[in-house]
C-alpha positions in Angstrom: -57.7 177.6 4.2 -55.5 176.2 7.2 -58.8 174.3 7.9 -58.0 172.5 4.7 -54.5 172.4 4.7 -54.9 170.4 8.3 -57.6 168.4 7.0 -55.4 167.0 4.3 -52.3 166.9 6.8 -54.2 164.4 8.8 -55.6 162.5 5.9 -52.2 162.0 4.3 -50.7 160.9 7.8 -54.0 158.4 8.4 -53.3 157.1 5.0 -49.1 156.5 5.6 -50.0 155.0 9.1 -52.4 152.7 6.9 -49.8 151.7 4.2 -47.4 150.9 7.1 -50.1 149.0 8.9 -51.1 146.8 5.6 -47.2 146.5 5.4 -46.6 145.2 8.6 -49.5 143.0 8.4 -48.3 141.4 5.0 -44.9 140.9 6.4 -46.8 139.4 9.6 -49.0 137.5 7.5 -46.1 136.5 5.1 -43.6 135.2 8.0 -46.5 133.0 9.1 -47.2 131.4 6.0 -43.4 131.0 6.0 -42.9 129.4 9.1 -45.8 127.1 8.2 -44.8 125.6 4.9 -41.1 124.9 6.4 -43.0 122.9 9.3 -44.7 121.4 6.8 -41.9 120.4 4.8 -39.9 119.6 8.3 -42.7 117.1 8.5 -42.4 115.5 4.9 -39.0 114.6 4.9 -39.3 113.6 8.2 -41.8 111.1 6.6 -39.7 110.2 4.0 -36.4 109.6 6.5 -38.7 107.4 8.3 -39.8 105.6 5.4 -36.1 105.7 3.9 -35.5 103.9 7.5 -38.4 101.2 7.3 -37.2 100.6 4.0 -33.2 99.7 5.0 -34.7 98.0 7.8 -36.7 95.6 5.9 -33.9 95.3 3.3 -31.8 94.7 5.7 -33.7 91.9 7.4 -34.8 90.5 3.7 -30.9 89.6 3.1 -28.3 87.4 5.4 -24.7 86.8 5.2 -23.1 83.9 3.7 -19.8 83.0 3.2 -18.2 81.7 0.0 -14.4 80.5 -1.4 -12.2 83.8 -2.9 -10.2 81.5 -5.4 -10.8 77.9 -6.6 -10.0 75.5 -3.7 -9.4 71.7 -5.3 -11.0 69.0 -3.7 -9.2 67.4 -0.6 -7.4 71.0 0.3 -7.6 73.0 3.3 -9.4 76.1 3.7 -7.3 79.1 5.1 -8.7 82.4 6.5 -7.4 84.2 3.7 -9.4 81.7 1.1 -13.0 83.0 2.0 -14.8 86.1 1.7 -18.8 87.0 2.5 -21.7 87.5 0.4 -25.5 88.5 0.9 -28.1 86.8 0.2 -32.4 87.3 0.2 -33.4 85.7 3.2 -35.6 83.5 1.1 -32.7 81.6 -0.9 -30.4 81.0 2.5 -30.2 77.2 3.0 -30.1 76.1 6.4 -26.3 74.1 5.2 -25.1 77.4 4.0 -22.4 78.7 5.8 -23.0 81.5 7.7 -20.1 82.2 10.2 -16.4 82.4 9.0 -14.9 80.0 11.8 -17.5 77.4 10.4 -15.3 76.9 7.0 -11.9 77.7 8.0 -9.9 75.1 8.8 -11.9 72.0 7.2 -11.3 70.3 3.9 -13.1 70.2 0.6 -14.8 67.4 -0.2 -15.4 68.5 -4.0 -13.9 71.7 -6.1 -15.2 74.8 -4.7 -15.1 77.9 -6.9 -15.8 81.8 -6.4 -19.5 82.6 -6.1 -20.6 79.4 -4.5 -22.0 79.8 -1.1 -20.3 77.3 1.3 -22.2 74.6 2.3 -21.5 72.4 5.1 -22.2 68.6 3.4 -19.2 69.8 0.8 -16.6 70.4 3.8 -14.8 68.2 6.1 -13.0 68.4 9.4 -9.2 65.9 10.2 -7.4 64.4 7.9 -8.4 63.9 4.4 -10.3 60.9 3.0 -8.0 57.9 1.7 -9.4 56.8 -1.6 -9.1 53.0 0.3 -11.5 54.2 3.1 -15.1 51.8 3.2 -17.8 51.5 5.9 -18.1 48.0 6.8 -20.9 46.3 9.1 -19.7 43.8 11.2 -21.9 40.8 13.8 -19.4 38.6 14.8 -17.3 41.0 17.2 -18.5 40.5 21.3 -20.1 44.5 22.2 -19.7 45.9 25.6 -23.1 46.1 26.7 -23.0 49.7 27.3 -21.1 50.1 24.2 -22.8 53.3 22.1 -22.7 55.4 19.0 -19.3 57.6 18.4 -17.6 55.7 20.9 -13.9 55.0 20.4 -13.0 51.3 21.2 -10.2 48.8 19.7 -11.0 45.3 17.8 -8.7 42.5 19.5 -8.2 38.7 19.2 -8.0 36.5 21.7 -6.9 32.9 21.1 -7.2 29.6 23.2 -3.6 30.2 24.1 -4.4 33.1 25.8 -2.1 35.2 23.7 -4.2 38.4 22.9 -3.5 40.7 20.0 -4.7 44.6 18.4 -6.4 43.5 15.0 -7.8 47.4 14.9 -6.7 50.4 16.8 -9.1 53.4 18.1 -11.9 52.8 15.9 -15.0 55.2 15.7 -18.8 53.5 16.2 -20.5 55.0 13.0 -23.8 53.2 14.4 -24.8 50.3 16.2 -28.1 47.8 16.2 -28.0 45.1 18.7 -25.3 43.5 18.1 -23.9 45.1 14.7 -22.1 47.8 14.3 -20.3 49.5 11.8 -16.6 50.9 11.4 -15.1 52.7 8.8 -12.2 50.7 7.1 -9.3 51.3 5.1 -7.6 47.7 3.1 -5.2 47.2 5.7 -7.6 47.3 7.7 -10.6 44.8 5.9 -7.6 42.6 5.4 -6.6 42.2 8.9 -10.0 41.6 9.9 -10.9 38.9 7.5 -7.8 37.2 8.9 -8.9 37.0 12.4 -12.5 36.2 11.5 -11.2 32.8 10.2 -8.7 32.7 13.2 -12.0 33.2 15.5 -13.5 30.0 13.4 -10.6 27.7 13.1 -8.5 28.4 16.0 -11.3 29.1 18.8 -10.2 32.7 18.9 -12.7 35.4 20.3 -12.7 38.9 18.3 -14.4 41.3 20.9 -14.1 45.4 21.5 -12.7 47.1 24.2 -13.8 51.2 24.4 -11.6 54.0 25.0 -12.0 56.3 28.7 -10.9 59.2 27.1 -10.6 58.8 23.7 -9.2 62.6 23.6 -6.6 62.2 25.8 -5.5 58.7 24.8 -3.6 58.0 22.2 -4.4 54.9 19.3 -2.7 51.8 20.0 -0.8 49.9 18.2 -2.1 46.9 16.3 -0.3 43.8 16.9 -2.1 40.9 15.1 -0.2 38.7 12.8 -2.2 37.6 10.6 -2.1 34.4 8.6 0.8 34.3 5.6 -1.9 34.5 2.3 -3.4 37.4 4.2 0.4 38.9 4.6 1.2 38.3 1.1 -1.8 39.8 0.5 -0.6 42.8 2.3 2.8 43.1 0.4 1.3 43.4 -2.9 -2.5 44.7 -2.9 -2.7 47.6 -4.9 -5.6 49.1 -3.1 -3.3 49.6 -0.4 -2.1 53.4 0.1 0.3 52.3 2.0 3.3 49.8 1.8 3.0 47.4 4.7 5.9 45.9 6.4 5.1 42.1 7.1 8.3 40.7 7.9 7.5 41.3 12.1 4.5 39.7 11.4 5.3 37.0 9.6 7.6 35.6 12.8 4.7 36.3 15.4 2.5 34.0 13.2 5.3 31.4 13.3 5.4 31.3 17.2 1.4 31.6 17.3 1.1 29.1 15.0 3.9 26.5 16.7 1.8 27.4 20.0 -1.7 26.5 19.0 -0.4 23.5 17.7 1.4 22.2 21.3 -2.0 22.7 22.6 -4.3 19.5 22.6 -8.3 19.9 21.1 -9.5 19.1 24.8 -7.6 22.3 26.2 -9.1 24.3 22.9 -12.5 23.2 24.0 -12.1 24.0 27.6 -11.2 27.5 26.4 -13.9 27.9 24.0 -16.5 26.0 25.7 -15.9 25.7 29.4 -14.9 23.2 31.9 -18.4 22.6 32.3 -19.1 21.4 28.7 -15.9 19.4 28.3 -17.1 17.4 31.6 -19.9 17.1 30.6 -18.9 16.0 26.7 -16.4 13.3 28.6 -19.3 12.0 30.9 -21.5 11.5 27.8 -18.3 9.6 26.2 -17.8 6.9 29.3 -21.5 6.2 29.3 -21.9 5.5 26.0 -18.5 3.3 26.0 -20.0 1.6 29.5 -23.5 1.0 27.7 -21.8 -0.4 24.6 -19.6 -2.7 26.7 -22.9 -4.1 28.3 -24.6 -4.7 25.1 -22.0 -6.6 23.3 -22.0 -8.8 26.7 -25.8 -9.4 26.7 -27.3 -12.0 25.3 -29.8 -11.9 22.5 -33.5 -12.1 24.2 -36.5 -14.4 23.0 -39.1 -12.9 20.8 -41.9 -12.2 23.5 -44.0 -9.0 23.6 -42.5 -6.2 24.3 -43.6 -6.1 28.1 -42.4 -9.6 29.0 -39.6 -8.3 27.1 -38.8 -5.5 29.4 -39.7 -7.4 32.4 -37.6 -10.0 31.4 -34.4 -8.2 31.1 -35.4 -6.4 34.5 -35.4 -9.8 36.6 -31.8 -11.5 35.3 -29.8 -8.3 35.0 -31.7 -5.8 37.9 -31.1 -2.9 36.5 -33.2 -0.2 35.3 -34.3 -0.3 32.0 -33.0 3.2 31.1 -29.1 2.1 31.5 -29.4 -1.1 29.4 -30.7 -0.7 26.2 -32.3 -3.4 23.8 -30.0 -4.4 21.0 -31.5 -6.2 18.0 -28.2 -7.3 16.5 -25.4 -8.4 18.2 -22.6 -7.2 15.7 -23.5 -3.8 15.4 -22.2 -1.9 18.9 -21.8 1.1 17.4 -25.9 1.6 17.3 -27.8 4.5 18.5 -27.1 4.8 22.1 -29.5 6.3 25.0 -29.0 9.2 27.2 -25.9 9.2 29.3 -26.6 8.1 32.7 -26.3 11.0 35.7 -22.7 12.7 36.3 -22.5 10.6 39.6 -22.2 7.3 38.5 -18.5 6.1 38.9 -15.8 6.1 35.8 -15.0 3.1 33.5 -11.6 1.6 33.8 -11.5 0.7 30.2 -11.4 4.5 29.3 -8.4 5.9 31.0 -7.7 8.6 28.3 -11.0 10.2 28.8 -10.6 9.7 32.8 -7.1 11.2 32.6 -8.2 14.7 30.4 -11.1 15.0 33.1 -9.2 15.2 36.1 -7.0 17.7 34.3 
């Protein structure tokens, strides 16, 4: 009987060390499968966050700032810091004239009415003063360029007459563009009006419209322009109502006086030795004595017999011996105003009976 009772002892013993061994070994077995399924889910959502990631990124990248007006700026007003706000965009619908930096819209103009919503674009702002409703972009050809003269430069427009006086028709100018020798400003009336004046002073008076540029047109300030121009342009000036602003002529009106009362003191032979050259005017004066020496000598000549045009020649050649090239053949005796040759060479010596001529050259 105790060999029984031991014999079940042992088995009941084997049996709990087996239940706690199957115990263990589910708890084991259990805390494994645990720790696995939370790597596992350690691992998905650190799929998704990097997917969550790409995503931003891309969405991110996909859209770009732009800038746009707060409240509804009229046209011609100045754009304050406190006027714009940003906006985003798709990458796709950004413009390259969109405004995309704050500092590039604040303290320009508007050329048009900008309202809430629209991005800014750069073609509807402006940067100085605002646009005069009298401002044009003319082309002008007859104004003398600098040779090195280039686009954006600054230069002024001045007249100078054969005087020598020299006036400001306009003042600190901008080059929109040049060709050659065109080039175009921008113009408001005053300005157009001014200009057409002196062009007819450049054709009437011998004046010389040419451009001088500006150093530093930065650091120096516009002068002043000082060009009277003629009275119809003045009145003109005093009531044009394309003008913006009222123009003050009465200054002007007394420098055109005393320009005028000089140009006329001054004789046509000193106008074309300022517009021409001393060269010219000799030359003009030489042309003038030969052609009165040659006229002189044709009215004294004879009329010569009707022989061929050879004997004719050598005729003439044997009484007078002279070249043929001075004395001309005239047909009729009471015409001396005929077509006269070329002037003989600058060295052949003045005519006494011309002393007006004589007396302007040696001027």
């Amino acid at each position: 009987m105790s060999w029984t009772y031991r014999h079940r002892k042992m088995l009941v013993i084997a049996a709990i060390l087996i239940g706690i061994l199957l115990l263990v070994s589910a708890a084991i077995f259990h805390l494994m499968r645990q720790a696995e399924q939370q790597q596992e889910h350690q691992e998905v959502i650190a799929h998704y966050e990097r997917q969550i990631e790409q995503l931003t990124a891309t969405k991110e990248e996909s859209l770009q700032t732009v800038w746009t007006v707060a409240r509804t700026i009229p046209a011609g007003d100045q754009i304050e810091p406190e006027d714009v706000t940003a906006m985003t965009l798709p990458t796709a619908l950004v413009s390259p004239e969109m405004i995309v930096k704050e500092e590039e819209a604040v303290g320009k103009h508007a050329k048009v009415e900008l309202r809430p919503g629209m991005p800014l674009l750069a073609s509807v702002l402006y940067e100085g003063n605002p646009i005069a409703k009298d401002v044009r972009t003319q082309e002008f050809q007859i104004i003398q360029l600098p040779s090195h003269l280039g686009k954006a430069q600054y230069i002024d427009v001045r007249i100078n007459f054969p005087t020598g006086e020299d006036f400001v028709v306009l003042a600190k100018k901008q080059v929109l563009d040049r060709e050659g020798t065109v080039i175009w400003l921008e113009m408001n009336e005053t300005d157009l009006l001014l200009t057409s004046s002196a062009i007819i002073d450049a054709y009437l008076q011998g004046a010389r419209l040419y451009a001088v540029p500006y150093i530093e047109p930065g650091l120096q300030e516009a002068a002043t322009a000082t060009y009277p121009a003629n009275p119809m342009v003045l009145d003109l000036l005093e009531q044009n109502p394309n003008l913006v602003e009222q123009v003050s002529t009465e200054l002007a009106r007394q420098q055109r006086e005393r320009l005028e009362s000089n140009l006329n003191e001054m004789s046509e032979a000193d106008k074309m030795r300022v517009m021409y050259g001393n060269v010219t005017v000799q030359q003009q004066l030489m042309n003038e004595r030969a052609a009165t020496q040659q006229s002189n000598a044709a009215q004294q000549m004879p009329q010569p017999p009707s022989f061929p045009e050879q004997d004719d020649q050598e005729s003439v050649q044997g009484e007078d011996e002279q070249p043929p090239s001075s004395v001309p053949v005239v047909v009729e005796e009471e015409s001396p105003e005929a077509t006269l040759p070329d002037p003989p060479p600058a060295s052949e010596p003045e005519s006494e009976t011309d002393p007006d001529y004589s007396e302007i050259f040696n001027q």
